[in-house]
C-alpha positions as CSV (number, residue, x, y, z in Angstrom):
1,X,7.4,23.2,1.1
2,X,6.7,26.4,2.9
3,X,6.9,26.6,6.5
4,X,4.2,28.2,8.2
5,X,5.1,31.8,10.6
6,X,3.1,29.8,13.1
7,X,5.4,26.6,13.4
8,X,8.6,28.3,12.5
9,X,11.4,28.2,15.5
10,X,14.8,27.0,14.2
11,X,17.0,29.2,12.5
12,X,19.5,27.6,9.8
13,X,22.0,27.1,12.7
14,X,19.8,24.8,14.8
15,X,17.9,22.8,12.1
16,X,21.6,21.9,10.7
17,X,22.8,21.2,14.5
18,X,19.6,18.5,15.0
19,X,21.0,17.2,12.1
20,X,24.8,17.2,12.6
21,X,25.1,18.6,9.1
22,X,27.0,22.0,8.4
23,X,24.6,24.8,7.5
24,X,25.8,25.3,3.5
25,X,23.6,21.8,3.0
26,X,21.0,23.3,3.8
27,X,21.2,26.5,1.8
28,X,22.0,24.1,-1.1
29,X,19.4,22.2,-0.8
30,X,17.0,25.3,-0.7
31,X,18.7,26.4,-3.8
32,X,18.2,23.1,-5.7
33,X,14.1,23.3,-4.4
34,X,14.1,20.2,-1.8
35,X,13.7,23.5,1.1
36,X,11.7,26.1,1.1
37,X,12.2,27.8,4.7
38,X,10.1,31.0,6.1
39,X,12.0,33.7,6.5
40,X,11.8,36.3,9.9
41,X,11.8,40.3,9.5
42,X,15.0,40.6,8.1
43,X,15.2,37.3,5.8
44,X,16.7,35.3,8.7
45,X,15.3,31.9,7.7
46,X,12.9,30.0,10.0
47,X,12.3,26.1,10.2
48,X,9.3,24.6,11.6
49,X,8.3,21.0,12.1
50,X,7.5,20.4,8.5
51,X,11.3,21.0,7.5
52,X,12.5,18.9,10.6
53,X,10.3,16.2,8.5
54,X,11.3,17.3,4.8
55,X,15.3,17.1,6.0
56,X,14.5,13.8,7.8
57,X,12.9,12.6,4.8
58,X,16.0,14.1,2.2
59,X,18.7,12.3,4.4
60,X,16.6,9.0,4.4
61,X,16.4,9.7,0.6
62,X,20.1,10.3,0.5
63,X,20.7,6.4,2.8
64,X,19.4,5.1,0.1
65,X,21.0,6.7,-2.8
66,X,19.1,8.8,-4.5
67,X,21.4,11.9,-5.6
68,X,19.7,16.0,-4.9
69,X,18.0,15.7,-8.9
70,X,16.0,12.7,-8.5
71,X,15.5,13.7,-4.9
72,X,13.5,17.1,-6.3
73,X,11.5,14.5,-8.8
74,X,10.7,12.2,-5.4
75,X,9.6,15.0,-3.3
76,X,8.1,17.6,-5.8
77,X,4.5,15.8,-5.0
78,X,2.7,14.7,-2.4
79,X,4.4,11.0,-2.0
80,X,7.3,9.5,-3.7
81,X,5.0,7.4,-4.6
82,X,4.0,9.2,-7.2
83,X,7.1,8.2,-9.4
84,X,7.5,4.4,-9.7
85,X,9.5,4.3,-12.5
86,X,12.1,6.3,-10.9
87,X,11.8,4.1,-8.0
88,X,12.1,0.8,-10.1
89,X,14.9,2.2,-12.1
90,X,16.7,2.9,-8.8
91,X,16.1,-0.4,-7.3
92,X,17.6,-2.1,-10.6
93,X,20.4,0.5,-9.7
94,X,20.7,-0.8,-5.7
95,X,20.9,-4.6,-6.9
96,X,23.5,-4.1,-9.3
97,X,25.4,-2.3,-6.3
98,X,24.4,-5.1,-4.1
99,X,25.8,-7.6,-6.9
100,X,29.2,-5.7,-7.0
101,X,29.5,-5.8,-3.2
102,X,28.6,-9.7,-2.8
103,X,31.6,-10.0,-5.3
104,X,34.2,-8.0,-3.8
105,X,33.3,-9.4,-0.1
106,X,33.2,-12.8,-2.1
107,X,37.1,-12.2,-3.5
108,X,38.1,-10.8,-0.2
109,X,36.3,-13.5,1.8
110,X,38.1,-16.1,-0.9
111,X,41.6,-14.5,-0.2
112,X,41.5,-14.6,3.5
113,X,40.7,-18.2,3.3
114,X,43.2,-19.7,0.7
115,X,46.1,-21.3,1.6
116,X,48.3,-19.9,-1.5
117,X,49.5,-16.8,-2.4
118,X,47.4,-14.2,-4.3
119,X,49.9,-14.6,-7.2
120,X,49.6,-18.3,-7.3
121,X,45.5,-18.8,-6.2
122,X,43.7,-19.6,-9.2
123,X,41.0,-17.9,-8.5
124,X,42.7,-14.4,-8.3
125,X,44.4,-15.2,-11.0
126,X,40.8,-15.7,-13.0
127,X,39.6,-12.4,-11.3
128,X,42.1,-10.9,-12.5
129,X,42.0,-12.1,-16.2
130,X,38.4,-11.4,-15.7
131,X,39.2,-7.7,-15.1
132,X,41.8,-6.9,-18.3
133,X,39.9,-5.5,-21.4
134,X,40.4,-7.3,-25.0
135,X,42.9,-6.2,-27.2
């Protein structure tokens, strides 16, 4: 995504400042495709309101997990719409997540609330068991 000369008015410094984010992300992430700044006489890089948008979008991409590769896939066409089965395979990987993390807050949840130690609860004793590989 190109920004245009006529909407270009943040250099690297101050898109990255909006952001919070130091200002090798964003040369990274025009080197892996997701930018594609203007550039001033010079090659100073310019932003306009388009990247404010495209890094918005990237970061909400990043909240929800996608890594910079599949990120490139998302964005590389109009709407990330564009690429369900990239999108259901990462939703089948979010619930597997989500199925980890009810388990652990589940085991942490169950230790705070029993009355014996963790080396004598049953049930951290099964978690446990649970845990060591077959012979």
């Amino acid at each position: 995504m190109k920004s245009s000369d006529a909407d270009a008015e943040l250099s690297i410094g101050e898109l990255a400042g909006r952001f919070g984010l130091p200002t090798h992300v964003l040369r990274h992430w025009e080197s892996v495709g997701l930018l594609a700044p203007g550039r001033r006489a010079g090659g100073q890089r310019c932003f306009g309101q388009a990247d404010l948008a495209r890094v918005a979008l990237i970061l909400m991409g990043k909240d929800a997990g996608f890594g910079l590769r599949a990120l490139c896939e998302l964005l590389s066409t109009d709407s990330p719409l564009d690429h369900p089965d990239l999108l259901r395979h990462h939703i089948a990987v979010l619930e597997r997540r989500i199925d980890q993390a009810q388990a652990a807050k589940d085991l942490i949840e169950h230790a705070l609330d029993c009355p014996l130690s963790f080396d004598e609860c049953p049930h951290a004793r099964e978690q446990i068991a649970a845990r060591i590989p077959p012979a």
